[in-house]
matplotlib code that plots the C-alpha trace (Angstrom):
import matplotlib.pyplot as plt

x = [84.6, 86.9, 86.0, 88.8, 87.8, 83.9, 85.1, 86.5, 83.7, 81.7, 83.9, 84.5, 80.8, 78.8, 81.3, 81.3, 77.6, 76.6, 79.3, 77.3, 74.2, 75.6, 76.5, 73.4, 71.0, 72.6, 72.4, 75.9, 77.8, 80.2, 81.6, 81.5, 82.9, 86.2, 86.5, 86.9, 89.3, 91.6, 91.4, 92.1, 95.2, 96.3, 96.6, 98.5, 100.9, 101.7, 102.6, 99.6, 98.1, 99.9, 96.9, 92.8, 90.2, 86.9, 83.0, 79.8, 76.7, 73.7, 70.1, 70.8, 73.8, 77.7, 77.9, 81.6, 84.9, 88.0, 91.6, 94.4, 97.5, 100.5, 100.0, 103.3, 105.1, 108.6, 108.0, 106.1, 103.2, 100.0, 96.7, 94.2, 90.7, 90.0, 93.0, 92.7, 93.1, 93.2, 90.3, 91.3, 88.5, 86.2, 86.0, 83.5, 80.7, 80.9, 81.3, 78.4, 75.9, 77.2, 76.4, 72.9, 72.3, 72.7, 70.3, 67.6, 67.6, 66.9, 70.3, 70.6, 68.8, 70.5, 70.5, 71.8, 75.0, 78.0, 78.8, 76.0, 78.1, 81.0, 82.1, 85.8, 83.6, 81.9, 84.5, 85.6, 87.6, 88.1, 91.6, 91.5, 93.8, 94.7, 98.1, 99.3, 100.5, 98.4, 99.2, 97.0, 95.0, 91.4, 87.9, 85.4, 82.7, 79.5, 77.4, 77.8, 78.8, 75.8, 76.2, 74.3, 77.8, 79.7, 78.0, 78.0, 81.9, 80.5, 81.7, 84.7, 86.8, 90.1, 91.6, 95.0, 95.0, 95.6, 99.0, 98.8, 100.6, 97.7, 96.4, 100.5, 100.4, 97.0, 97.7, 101.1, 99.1, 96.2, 98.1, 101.5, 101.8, 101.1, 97.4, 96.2, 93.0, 90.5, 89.3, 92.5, 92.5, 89.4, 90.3, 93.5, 90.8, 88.6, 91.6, 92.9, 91.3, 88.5, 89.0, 85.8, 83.0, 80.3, 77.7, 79.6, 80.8, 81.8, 85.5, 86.4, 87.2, 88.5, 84.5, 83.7, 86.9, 84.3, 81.4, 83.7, 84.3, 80.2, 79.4, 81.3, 79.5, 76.4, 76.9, 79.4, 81.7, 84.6, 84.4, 85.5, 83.4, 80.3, 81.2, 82.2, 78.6, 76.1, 77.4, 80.9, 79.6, 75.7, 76.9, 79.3, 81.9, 84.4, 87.9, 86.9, 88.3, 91.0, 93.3, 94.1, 94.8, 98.0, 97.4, 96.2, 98.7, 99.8, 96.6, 97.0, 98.0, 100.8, 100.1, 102.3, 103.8, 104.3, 107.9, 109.6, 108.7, 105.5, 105.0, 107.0, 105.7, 105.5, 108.6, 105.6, 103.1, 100.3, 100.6, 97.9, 97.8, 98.4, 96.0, 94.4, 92.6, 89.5, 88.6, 85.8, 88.3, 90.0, 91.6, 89.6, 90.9, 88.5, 88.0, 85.9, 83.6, 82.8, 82.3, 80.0, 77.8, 77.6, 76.8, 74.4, 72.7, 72.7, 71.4, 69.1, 67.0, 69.1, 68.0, 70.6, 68.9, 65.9, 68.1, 67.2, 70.4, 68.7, 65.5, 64.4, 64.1, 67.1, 68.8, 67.0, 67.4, 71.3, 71.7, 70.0, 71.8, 72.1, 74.7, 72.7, 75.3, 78.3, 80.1, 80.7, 80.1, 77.1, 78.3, 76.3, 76.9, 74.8, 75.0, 78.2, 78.3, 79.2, 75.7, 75.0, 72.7, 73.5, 75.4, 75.7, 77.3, 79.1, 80.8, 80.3, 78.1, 75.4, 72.4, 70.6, 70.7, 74.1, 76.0, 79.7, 82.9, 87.0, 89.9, 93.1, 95.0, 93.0, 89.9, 86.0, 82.7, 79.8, 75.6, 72.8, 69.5, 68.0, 70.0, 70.1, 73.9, 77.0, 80.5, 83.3, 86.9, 90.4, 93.9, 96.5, 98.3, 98.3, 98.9, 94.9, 93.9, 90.0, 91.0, 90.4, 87.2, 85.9, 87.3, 85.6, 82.1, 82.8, 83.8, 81.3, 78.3, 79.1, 78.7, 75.5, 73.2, 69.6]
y = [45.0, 47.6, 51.3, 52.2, 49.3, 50.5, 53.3, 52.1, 49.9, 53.1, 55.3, 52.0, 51.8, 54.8, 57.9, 57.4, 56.6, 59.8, 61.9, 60.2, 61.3, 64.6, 65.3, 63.5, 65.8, 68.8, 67.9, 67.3, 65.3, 63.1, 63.0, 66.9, 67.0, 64.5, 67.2, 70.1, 68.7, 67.6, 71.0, 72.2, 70.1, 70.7, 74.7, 73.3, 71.5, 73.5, 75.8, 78.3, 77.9, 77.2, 75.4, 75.6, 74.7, 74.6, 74.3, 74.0, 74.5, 73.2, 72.5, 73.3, 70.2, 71.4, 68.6, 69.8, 70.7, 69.6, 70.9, 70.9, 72.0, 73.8, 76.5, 77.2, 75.4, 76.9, 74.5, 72.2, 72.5, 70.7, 73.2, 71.6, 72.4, 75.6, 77.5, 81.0, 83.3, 87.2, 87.7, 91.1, 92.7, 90.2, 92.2, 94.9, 92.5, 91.8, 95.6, 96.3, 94.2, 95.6, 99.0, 98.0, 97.1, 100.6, 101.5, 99.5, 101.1, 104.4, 106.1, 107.3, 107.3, 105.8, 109.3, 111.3, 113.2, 111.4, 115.3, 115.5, 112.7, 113.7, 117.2, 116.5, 115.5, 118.8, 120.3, 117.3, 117.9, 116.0, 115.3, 116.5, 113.9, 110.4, 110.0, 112.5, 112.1, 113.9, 117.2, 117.2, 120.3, 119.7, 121.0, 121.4, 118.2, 119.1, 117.3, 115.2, 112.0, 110.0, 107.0, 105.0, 106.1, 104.9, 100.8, 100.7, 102.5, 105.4, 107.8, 108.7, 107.3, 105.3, 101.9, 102.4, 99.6, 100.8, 101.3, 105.1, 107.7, 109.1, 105.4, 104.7, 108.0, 107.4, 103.5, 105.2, 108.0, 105.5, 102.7, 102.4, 105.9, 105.0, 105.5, 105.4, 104.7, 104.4, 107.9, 108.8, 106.8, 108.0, 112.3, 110.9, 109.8, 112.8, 115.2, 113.3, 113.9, 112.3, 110.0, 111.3, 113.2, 111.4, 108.7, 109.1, 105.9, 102.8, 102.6, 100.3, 102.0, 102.9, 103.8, 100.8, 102.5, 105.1, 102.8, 101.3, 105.3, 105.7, 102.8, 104.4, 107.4, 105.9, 102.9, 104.9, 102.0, 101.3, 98.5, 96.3, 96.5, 96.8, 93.7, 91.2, 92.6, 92.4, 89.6, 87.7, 86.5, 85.9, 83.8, 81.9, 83.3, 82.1, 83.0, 86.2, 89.4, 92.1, 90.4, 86.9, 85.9, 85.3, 81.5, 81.3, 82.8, 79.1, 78.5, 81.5, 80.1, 82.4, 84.7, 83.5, 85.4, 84.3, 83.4, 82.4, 78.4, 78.6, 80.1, 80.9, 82.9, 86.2, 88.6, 90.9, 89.0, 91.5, 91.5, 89.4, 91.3, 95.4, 96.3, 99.4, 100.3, 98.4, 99.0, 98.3, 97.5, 95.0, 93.8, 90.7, 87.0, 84.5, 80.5, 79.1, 77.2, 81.6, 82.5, 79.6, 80.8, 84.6, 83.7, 81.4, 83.7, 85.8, 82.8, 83.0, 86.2, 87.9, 84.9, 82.0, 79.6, 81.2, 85.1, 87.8, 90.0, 92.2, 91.7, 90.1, 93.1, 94.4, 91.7, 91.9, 95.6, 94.9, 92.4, 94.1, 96.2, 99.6, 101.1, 100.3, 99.8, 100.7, 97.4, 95.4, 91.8, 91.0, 92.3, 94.6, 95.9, 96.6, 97.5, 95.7, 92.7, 92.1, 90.9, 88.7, 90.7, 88.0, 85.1, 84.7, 88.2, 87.3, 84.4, 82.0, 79.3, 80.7, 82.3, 86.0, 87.6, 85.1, 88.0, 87.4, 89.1, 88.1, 89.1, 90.3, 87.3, 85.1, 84.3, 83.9, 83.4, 83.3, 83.1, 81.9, 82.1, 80.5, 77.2, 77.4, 77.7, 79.0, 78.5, 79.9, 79.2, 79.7, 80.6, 82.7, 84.5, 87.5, 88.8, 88.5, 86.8, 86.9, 83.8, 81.4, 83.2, 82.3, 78.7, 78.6, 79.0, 77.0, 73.9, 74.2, 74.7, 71.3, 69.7, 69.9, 66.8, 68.0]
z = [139.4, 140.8, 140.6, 137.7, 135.5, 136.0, 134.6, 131.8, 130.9, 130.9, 128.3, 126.4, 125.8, 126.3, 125.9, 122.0, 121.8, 123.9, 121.5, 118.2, 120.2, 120.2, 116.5, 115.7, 117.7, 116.3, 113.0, 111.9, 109.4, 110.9, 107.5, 107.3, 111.1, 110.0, 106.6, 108.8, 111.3, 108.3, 106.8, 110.7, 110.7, 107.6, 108.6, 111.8, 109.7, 106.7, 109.6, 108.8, 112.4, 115.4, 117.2, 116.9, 119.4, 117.5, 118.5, 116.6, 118.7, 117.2, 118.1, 121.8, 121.7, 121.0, 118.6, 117.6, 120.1, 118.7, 120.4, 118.0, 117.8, 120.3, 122.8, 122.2, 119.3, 120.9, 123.7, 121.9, 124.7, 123.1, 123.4, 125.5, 126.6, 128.3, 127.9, 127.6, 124.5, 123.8, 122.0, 121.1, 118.6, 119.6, 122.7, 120.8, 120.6, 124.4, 125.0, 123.1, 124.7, 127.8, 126.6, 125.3, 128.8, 130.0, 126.8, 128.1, 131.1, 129.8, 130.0, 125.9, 122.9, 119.5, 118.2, 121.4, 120.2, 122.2, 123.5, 125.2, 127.7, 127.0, 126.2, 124.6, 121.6, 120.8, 118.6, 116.1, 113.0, 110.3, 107.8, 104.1, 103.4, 105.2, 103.2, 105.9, 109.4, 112.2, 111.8, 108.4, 107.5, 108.7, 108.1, 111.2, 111.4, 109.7, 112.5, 115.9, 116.7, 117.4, 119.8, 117.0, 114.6, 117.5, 117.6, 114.1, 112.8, 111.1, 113.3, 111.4, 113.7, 112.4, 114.5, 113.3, 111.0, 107.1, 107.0, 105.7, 107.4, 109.2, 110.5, 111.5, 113.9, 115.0, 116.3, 118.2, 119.8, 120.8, 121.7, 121.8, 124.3, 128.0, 128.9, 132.0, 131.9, 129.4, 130.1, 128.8, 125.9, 124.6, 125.4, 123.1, 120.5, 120.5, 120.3, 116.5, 113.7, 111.9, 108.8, 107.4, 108.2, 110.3, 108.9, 105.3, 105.6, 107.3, 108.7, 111.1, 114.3, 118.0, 118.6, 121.0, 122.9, 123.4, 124.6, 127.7, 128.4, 128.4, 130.5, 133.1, 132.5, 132.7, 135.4, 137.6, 137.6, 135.4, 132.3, 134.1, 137.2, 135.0, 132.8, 135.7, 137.6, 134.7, 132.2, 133.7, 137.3, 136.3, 132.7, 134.1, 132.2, 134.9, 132.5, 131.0, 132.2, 131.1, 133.4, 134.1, 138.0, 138.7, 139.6, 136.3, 133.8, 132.9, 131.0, 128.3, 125.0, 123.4, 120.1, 117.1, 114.3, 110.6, 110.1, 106.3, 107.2, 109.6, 113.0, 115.9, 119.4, 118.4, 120.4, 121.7, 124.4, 125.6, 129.4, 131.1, 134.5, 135.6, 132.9, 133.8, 130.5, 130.1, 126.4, 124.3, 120.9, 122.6, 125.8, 127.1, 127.6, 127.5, 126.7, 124.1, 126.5, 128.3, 124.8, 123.9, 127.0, 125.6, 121.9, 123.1, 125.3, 122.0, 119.9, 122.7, 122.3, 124.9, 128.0, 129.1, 132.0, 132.7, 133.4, 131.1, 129.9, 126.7, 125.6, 122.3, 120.3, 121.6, 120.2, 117.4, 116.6, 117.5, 114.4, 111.9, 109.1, 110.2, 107.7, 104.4, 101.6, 103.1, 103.7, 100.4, 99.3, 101.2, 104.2, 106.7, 110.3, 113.0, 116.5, 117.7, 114.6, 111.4, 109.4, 106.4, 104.4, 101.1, 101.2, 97.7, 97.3, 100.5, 98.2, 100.7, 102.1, 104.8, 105.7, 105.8, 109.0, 110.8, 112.7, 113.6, 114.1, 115.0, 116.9, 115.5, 117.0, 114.9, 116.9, 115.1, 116.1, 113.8, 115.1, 112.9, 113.7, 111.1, 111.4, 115.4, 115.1, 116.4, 115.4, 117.0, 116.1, 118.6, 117.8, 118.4, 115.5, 114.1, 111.4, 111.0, 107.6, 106.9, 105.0, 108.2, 109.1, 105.0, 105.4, 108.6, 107.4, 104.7, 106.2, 109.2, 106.7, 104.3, 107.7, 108.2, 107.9, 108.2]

ax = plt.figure().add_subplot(projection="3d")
ax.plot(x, y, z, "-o")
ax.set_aspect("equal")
plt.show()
């Protein structure tokens, strides 16, 4: 029998046997599974999405990848496997473990005042009133900046996102002025105002900004250097980086905006090479197969194949609830993550203790410990809806079998 037809003989009989294999040993519905593809196309076709790749990691077996969808509905360029994606916010997660690296070897404590590392932040103010621009009468802050405040968005700090005056001037000072490094980024932060005063309450934030500026305090190399050293190379996380080589460009998928009937690539595209400022809000590209590999060293206890990155507690201590009741239905935040503290005020399907978080261009991942899970969810289109992320869970949940 000649080679090519061996090799059809082979994916004739065992390639769908060994994929059943699969979703049975991680303890998934193939019914469930065919549910949330539909509901995946479905989003593609009503124009909703313009593409998903999709994995559910179970039981040690990724029992789930489906690839769906256009890269680039303009060209009508089908997504396929491995492509690369700005994962924008889901940067912070990454940046955070980085930084708990650094924490584990002694450099900080939780409570250390950020000025003690960096002296821009020893004289913060903060606004009387956020319908104002940036030139809003302030008050001094009452206390500190704690790197805790910092993993956890109650520092005060504001991301630019509400759409009030004061958030519109912060996003153009932060990120639409050139910066060259993220040193400079982060003097731009600590010289605006503060939406609140710190630890009041939970805002989401340019803070992980400040992390990337502190592991080059620490570490004495840039983000970049430190991230590619510590977690890139040793994970395997061959496609991840702030920029993409230039033999490689080809692979990134292109964001999409909403248009009156569906989806369209947007008119801005983030540059994918000469970036200089290596963030900690945002700013990596990465695959869904490199993310699998950090979530799972995560689902892990902090080990992936026998290498130790944090230690169990760390991990542990990272993805517990550290703001109390500050976030609303069900919803918790700990040192880098977004945590379940109730599903059923959460008003969806899951468990106590699953830690997640998503990008802006419409990227999810979601860990759970307690059914030996991961999720994670790729596209590329903003705006960002926390619809898909609620749909996510949903549909990955009902397809579960044991």
């Amino acid at each position: 029998m000649r080679p090519s037809l061996l090799l059809l003989f082979f994916l004739y009989w065992f390639a769908p046997a060994a994929a059943q294999k699969s979703v049975d040993k991680a303890g998934l519905s193939e019914a469930g599974l065919t549910r949330y593809t539909a509901w995946l196309q479905k989003e593609i076709t009503a124009g909703q999405l313009p593409m998903a790749e999709a994995i559910i990691y179970r039981n040690g077996e990724v029992g789930y990848h489906e690839v769906l969808g256009k890269s680039n509905v303009a060209m009508g360029t089908p997504l396929e496997e491995n492509q690369v994606y700005h994962i924008m916010s889901m940067t912070k997660p990454i940046v955070s473990v980085a930084f708990m690296m650094l924490y584990e070897e002694g450099h900080f404590r939780l409570r250390d005042r950020v000025a003690q590392y960096l002296p821009e932040f020893s004289e913060l103010r903060v606004a009387r009133n956020v319908n104002e621009g940036l030139e809003v009468a302030t008050d001094p802050a009452e206390s500190g900046v704690t790197i805790e405040q910092l993993l956890t968005h109650t520092a005060g700090f504001s991301h630019g996102l509400s759409g009030t005056p004061y958030d519109n001037a912060f996003a153009q000072a932060m990120y639409f002025r050139p910066q060259a490094d993220i040193a400079d980024r982060v003097s731009t932060l600590a010289s605006l105002p503060l939406v609140s005063q710190p630890g009041a309450q939970w805002y989401y934030s340019a803070a992980p900004d400040v992390l990337a500026r502190l592991i080059e305090h620490f570490s004495g190399m840039t983000a970049a250097e430190f991230l590619q050293q510590r977690l890139f190379d040793p994970l395997g996380m061959e496609d991840t980086g702030y920029n993409v080589p230039a033999g490689q460009t080809q692979r990134v998928v292109a964001n999409h905006e909403m248009v009156e009937d569906g989806v369209q690539p947007a008119g801005f595209q983030l540059p994918t090479t000469g970036n200089t400022v290596y963030g900690g809000t945002h700013g990596l590209y990465s695959t869904a197969a490199d993310y699998l590999r950090f979530c799972r060293m995560l689902l892990n206890g902090g080990t992936l194949e026998g290498r130790q990155y944090l230690s169990r507690k760390t991990v542990e201590l990272m993805t517990m609830n550290h703001v109390g009741e500050l976030r609303e239905r069900g919803q918790g935040f700990g040192l880098g993550f977004g945590v379940v503290t109730d599903p059923v005020a959460a008003d969806v399907a899951g468990s106590a203790g699953a830690f997640y978080w998503s990008g802006a261009y419409s990227t999810y991942f979601l860990i759970d410990p307690a059914e030996d899970m991961i999720a994670i969810l790729m596209s590329q289109r903003s705006p960002y809806s926390g619809f898909h992320f609620e749909m996510m869970q949903q549909l990955v949940y009902q397809a579960l079998a044991d």
